[in-house]
N, CA, C and O atoms as a CHARMM CRD file, in Angstrom:
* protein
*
  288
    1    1 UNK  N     -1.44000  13.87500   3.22600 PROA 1      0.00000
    2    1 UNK  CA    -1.14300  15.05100   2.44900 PROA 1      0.00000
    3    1 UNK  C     -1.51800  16.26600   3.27600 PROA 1      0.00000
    4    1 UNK  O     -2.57800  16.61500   3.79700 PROA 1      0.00000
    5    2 UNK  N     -0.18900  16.84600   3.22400 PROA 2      0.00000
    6    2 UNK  CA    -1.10600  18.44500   4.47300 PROA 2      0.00000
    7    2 UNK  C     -1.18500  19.27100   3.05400 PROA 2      0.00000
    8    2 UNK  O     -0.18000  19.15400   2.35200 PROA 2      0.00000
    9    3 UNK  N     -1.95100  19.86300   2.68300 PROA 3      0.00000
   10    3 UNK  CA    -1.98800  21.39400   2.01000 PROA 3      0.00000
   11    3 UNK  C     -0.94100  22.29500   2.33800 PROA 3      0.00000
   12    3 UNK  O     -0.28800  22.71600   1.38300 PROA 3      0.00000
   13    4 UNK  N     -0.61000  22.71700   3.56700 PROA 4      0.00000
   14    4 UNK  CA     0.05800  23.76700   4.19800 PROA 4      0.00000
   15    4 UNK  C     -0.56900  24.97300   4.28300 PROA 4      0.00000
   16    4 UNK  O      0.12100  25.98100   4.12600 PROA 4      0.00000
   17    5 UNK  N     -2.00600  25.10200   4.54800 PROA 5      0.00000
   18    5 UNK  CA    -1.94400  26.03200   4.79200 PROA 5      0.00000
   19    5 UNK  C     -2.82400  26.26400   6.29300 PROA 5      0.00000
   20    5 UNK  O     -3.41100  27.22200   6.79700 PROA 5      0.00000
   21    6 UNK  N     -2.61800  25.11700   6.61700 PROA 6      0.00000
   22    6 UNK  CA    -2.33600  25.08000   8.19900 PROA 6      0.00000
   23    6 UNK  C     -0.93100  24.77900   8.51700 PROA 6      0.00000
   24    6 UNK  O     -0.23400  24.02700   7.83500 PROA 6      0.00000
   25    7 UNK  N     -0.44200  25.54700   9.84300 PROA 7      0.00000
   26    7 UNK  CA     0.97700  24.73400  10.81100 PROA 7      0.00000
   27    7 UNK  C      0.16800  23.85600  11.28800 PROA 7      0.00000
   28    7 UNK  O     -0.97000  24.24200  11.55500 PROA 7      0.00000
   29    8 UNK  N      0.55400  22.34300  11.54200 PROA 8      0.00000
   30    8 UNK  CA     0.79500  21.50700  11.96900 PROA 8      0.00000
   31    8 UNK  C      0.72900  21.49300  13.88300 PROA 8      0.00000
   32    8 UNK  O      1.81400  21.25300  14.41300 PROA 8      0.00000
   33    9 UNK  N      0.06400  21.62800  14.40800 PROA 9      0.00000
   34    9 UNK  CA     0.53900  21.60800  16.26500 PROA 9      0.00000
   35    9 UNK  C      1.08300  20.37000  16.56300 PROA 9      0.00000
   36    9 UNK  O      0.99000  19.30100  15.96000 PROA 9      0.00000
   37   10 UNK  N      1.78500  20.73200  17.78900 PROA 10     0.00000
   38   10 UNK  CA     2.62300  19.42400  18.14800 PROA 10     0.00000
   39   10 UNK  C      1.10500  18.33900  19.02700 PROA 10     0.00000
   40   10 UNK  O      0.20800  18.73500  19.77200 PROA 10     0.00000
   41   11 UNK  N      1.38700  17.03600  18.53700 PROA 11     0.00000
   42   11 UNK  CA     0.83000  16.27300  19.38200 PROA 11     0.00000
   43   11 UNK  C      0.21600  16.69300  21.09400 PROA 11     0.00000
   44   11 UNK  O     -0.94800  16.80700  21.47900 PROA 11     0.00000
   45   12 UNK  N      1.15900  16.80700  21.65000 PROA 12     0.00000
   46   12 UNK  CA     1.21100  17.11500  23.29100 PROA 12     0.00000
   47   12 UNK  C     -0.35700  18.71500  23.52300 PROA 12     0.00000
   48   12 UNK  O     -0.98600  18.91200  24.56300 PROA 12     0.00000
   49   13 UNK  N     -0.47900  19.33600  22.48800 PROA 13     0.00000
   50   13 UNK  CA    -1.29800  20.42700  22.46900 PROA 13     0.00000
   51   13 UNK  C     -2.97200  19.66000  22.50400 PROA 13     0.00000
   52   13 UNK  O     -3.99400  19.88300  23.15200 PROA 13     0.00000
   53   14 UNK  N     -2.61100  18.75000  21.52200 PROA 14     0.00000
   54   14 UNK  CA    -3.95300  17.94900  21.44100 PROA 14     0.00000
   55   14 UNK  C     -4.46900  17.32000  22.29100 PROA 14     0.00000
   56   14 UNK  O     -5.69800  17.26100  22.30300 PROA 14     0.00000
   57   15 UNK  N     -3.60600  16.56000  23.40300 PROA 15     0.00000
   58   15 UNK  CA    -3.66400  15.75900  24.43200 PROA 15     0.00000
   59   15 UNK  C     -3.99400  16.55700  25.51100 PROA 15     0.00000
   60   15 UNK  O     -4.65700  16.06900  26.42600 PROA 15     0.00000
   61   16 UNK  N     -3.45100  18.28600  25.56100 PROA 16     0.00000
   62   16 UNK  CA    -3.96500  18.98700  26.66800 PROA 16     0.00000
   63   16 UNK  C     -5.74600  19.69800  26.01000 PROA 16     0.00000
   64   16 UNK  O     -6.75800  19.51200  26.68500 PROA 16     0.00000
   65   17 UNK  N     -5.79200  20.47700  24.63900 PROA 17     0.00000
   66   17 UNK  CA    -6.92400  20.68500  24.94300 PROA 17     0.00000
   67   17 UNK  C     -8.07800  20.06100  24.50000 PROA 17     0.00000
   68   17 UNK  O     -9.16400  20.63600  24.57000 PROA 17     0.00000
   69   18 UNK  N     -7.93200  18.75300  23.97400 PROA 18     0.00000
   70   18 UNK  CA    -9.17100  17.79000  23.96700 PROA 18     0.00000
   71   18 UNK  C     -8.46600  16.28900  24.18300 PROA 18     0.00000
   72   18 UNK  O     -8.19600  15.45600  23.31800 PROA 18     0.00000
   73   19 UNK  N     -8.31300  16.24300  25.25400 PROA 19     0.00000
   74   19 UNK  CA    -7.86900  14.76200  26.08200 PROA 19     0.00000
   75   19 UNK  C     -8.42200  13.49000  25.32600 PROA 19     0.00000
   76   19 UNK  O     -7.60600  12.66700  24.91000 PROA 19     0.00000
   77   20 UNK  N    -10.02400  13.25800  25.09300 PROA 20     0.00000
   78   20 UNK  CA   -11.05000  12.49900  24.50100 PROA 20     0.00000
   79   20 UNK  C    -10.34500  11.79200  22.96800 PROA 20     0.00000
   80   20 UNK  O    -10.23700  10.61200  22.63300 PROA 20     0.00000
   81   21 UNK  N    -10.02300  12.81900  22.39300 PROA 21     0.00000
   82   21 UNK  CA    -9.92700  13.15300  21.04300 PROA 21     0.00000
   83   21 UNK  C     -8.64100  12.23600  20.80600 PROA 21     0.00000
   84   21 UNK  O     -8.48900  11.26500  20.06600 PROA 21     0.00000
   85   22 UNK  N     -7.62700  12.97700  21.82600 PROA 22     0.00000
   86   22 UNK  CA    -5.94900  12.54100  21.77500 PROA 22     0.00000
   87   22 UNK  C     -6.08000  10.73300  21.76000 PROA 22     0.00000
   88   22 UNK  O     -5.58400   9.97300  20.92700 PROA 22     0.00000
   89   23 UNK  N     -7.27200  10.22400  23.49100 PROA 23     0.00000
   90   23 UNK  CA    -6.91800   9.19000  23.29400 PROA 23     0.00000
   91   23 UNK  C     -7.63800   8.09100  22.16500 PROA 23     0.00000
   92   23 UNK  O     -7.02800   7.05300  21.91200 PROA 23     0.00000
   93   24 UNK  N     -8.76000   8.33100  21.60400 PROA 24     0.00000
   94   24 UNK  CA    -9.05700   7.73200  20.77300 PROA 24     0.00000
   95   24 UNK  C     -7.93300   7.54000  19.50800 PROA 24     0.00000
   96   24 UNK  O     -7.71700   6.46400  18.95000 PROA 24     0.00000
   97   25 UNK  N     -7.15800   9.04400  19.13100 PROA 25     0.00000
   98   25 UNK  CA    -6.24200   8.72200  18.51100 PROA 25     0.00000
   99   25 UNK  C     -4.96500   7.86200  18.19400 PROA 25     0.00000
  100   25 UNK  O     -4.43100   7.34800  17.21100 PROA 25     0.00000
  101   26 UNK  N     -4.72200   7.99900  19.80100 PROA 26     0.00000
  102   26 UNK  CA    -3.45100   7.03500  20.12900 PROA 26     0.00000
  103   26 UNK  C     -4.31300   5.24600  19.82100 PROA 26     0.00000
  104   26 UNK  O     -3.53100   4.39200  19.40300 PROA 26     0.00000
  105   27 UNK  N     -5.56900   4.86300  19.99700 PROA 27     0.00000
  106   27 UNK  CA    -5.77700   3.52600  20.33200 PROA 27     0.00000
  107   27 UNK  C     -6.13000   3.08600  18.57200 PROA 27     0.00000
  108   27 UNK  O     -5.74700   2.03200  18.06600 PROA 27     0.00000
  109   28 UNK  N     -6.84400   4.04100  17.91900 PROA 28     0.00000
  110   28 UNK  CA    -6.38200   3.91800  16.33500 PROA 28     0.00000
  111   28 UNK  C     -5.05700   3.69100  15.97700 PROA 28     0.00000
  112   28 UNK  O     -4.63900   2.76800  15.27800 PROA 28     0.00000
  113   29 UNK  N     -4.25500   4.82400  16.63300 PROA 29     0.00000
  114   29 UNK  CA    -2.93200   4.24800  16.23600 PROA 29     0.00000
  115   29 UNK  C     -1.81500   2.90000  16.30100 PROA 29     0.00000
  116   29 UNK  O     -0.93900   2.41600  15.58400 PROA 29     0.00000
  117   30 UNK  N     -2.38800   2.66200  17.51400 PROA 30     0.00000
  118   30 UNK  CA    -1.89100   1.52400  17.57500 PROA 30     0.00000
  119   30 UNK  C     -2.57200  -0.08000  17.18300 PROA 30     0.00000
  120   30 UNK  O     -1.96200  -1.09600  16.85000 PROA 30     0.00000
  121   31 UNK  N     -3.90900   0.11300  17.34400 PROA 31     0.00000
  122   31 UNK  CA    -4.85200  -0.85100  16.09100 PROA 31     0.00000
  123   31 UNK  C     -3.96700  -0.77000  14.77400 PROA 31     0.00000
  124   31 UNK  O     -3.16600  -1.64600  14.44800 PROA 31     0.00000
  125   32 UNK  N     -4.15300   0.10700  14.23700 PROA 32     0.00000
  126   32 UNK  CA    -3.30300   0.45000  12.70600 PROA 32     0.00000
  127   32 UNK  C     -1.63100  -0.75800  12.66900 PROA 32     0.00000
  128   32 UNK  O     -1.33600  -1.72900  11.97100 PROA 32     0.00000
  129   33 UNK  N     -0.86400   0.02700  13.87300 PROA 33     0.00000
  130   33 UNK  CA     0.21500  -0.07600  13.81900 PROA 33     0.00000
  131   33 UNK  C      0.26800  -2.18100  14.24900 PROA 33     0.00000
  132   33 UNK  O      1.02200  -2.95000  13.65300 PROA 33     0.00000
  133   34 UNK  N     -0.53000  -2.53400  15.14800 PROA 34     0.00000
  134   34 UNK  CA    -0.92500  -3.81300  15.47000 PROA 34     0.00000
  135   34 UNK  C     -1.01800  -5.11400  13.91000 PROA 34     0.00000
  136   34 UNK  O     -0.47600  -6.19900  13.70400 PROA 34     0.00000
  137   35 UNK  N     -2.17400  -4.09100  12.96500 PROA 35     0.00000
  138   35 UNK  CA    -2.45800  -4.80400  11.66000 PROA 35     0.00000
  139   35 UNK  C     -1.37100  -4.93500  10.78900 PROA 35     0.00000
  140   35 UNK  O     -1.07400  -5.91600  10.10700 PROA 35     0.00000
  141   36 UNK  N     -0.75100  -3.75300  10.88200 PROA 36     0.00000
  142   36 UNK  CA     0.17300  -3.43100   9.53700 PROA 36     0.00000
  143   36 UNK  C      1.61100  -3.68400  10.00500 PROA 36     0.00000
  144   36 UNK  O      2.58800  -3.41900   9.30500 PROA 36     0.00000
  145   37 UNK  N      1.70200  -4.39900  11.66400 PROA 37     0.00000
  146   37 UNK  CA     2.75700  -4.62100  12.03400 PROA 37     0.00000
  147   37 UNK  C      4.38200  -3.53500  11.35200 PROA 37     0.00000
  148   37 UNK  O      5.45600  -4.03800  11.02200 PROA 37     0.00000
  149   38 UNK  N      4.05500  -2.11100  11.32500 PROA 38     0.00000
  150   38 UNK  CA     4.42400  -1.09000  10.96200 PROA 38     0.00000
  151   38 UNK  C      4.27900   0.19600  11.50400 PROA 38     0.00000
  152   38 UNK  O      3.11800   0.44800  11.82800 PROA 38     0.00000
  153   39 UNK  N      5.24700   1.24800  11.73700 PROA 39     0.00000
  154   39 UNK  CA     4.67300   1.83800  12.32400 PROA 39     0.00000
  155   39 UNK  C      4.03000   2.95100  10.75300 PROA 39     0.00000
  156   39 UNK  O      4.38900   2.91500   9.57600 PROA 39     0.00000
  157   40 UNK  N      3.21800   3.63400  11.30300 PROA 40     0.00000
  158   40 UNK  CA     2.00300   4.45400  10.35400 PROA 40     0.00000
  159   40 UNK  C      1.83700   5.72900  10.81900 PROA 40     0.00000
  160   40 UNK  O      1.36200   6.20800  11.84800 PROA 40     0.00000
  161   41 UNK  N      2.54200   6.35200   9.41700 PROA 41     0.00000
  162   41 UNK  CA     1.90400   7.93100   9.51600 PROA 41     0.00000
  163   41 UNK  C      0.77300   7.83900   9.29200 PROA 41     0.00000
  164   41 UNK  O      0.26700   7.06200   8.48200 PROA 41     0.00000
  165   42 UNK  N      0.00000   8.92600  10.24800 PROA 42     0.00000
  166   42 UNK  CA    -1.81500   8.80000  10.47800 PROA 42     0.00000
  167   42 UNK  C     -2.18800  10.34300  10.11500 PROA 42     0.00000
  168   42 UNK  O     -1.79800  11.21200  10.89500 PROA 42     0.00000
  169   43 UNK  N     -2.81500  10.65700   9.13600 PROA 43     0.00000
  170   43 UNK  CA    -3.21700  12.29100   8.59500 PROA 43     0.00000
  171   43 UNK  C     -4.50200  12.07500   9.26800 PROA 43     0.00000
  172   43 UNK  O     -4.87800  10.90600   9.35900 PROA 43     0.00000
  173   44 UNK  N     -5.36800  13.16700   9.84100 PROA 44     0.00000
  174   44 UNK  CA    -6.35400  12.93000  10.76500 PROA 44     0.00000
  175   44 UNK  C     -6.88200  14.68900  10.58600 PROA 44     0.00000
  176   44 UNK  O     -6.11300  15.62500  10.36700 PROA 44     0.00000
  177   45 UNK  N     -8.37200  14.78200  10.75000 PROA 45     0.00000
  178   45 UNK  CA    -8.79400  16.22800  11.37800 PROA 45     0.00000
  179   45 UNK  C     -9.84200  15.83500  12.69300 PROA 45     0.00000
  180   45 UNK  O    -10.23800  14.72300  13.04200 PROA 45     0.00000
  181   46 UNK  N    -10.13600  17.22300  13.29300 PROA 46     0.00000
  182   46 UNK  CA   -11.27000  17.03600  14.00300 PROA 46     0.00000
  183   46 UNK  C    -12.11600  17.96300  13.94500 PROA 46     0.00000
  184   46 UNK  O    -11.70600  19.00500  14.45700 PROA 46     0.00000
  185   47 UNK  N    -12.94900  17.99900  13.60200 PROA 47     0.00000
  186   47 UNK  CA   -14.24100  18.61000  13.28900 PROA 47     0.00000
  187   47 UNK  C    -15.54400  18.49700  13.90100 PROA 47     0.00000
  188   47 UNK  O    -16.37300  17.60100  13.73800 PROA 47     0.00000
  189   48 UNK  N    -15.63100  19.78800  14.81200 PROA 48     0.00000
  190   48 UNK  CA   -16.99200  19.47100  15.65600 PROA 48     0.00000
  191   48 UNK  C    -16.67300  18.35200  16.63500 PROA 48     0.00000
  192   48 UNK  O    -17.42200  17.40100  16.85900 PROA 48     0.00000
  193   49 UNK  N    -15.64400  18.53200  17.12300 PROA 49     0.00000
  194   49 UNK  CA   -15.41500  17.31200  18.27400 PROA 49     0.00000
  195   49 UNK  C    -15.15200  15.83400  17.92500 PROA 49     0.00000
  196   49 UNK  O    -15.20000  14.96000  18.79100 PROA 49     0.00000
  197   50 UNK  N    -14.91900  15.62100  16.84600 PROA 50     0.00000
  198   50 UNK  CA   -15.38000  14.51900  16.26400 PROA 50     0.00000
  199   50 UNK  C    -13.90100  13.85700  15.33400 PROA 50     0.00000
  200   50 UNK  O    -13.52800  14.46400  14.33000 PROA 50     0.00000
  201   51 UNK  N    -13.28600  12.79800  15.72700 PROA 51     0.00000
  202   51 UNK  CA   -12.01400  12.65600  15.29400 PROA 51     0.00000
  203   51 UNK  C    -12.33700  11.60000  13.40900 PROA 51     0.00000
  204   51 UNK  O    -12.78100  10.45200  13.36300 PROA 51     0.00000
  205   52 UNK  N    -12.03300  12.26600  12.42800 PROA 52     0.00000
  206   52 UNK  CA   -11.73200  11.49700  11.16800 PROA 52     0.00000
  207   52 UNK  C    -10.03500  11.38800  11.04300 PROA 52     0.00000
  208   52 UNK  O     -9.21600  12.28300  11.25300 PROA 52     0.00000
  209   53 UNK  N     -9.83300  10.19100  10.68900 PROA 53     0.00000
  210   53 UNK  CA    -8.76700   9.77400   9.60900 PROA 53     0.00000
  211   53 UNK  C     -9.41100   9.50600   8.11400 PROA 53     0.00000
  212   53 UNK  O    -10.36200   8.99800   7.51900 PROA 53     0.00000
  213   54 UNK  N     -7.95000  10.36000   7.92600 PROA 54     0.00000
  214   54 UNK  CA    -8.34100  10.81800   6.25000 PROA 54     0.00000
  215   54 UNK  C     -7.49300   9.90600   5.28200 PROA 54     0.00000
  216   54 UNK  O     -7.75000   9.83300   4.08100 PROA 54     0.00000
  217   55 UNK  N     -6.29500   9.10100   5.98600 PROA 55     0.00000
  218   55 UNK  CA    -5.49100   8.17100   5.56200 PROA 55     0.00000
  219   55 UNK  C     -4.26800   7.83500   6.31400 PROA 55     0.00000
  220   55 UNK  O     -3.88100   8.61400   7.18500 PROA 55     0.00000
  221   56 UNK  N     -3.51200   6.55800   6.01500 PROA 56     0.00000
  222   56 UNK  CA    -2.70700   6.32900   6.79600 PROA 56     0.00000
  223   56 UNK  C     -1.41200   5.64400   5.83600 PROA 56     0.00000
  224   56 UNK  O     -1.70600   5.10200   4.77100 PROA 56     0.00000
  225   57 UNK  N     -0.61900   5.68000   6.08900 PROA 57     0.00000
  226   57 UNK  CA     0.68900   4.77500   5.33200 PROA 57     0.00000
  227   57 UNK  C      1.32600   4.52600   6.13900 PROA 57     0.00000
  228   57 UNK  O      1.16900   4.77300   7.33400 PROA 57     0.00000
  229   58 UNK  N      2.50600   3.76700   5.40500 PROA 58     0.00000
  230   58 UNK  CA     3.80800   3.20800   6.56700 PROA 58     0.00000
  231   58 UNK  C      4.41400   4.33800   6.38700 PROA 58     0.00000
  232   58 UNK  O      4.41800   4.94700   5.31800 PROA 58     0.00000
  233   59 UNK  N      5.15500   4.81800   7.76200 PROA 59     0.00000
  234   59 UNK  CA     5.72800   5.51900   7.80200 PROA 59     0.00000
  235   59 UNK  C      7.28700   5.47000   7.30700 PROA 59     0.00000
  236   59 UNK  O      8.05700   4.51100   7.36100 PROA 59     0.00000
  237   60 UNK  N      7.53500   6.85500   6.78200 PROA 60     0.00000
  238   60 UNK  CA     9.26700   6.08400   6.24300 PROA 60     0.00000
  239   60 UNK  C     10.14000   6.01600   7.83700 PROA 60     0.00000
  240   60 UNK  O     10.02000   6.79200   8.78600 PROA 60     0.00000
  241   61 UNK  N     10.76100   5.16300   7.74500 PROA 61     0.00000
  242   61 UNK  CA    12.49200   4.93100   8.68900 PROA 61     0.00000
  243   61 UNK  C     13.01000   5.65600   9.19700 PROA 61     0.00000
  244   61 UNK  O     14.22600   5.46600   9.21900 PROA 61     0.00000
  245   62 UNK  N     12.66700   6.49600   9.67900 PROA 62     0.00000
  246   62 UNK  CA    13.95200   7.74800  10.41500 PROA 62     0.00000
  247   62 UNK  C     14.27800   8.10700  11.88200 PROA 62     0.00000
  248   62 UNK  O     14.21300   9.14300  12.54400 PROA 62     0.00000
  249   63 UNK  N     14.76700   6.45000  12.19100 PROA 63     0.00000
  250   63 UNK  CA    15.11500   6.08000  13.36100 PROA 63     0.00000
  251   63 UNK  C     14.36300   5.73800  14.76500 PROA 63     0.00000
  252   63 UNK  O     14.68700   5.59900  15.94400 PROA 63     0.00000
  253   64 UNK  N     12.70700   5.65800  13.66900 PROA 64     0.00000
  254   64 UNK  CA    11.93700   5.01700  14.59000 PROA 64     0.00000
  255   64 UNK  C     10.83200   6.31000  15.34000 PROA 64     0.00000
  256   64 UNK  O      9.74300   6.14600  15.89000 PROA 64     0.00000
  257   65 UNK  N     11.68800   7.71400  15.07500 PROA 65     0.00000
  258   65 UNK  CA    10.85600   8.50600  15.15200 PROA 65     0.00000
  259   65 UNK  C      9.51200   8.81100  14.35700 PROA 65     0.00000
  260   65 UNK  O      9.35900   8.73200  13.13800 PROA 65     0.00000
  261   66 UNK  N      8.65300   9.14600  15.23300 PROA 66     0.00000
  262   66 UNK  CA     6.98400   8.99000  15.32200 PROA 66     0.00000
  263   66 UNK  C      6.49100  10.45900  14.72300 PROA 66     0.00000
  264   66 UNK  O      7.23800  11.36800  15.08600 PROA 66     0.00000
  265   67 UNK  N      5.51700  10.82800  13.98000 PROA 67     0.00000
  266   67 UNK  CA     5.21900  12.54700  13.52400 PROA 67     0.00000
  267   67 UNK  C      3.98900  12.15500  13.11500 PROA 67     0.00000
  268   67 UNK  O      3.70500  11.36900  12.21100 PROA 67     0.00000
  269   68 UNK  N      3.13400  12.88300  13.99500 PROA 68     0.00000
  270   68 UNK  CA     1.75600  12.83800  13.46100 PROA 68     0.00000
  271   68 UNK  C      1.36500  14.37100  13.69000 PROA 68     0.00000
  272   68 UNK  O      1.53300  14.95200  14.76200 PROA 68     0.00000
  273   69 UNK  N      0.64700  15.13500  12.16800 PROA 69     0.00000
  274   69 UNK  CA     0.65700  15.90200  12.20300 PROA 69     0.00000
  275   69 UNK  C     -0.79900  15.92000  12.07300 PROA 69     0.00000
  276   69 UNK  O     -1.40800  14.85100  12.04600 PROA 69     0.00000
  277   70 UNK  N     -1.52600  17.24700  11.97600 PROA 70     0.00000
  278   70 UNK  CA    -3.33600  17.67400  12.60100 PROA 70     0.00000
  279   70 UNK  C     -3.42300  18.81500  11.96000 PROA 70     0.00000
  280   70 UNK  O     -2.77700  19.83900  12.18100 PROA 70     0.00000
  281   71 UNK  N     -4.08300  18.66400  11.30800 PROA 71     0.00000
  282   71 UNK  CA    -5.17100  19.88000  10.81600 PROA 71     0.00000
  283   71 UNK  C     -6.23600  20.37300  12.01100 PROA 71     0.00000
  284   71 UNK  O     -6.74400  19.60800  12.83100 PROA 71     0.00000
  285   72 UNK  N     -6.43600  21.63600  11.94100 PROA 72     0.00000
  286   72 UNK  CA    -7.04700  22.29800  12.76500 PROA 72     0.00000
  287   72 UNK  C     -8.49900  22.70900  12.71000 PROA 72     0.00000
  288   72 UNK  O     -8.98500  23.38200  13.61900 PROA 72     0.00000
């Protein structure tokens, strides 16, 4: 669930200014995606350096394309 009243940054922003953060994310993601043999929208913040997931679902179908969006 985003609120909206953050924009959303693209992935690639996260990966440049906290590298650490990005890859722990990606290896959750794919743990997730491994269990649930699915791929999984992942809602996530980081706070104080520190990566939480706040929840995850199957993602809907839309051609396999991937959207993971971040609170700031």
């Amino acid at each position: 669930m985003v609120a909206g009243i953050r924009t959303p940054q693209p992935i690639a922003a996260l990966k440049g200014s906290m590298p650490k953060i990005y890859d722990e994310l990606v290896t959750i993601k794919e743990r997730l995606e491994r269990h649930y043999r699915d791929m999984q929208d992942i809602e996530f913040t980081v706070q104080e350096g520190r990566l939480f997931i706040l929840q995850t679902a199957r993602a809907s179908g839309r051609g396999g394309a991937v959207r993971i969006a971040s609170r700031w």
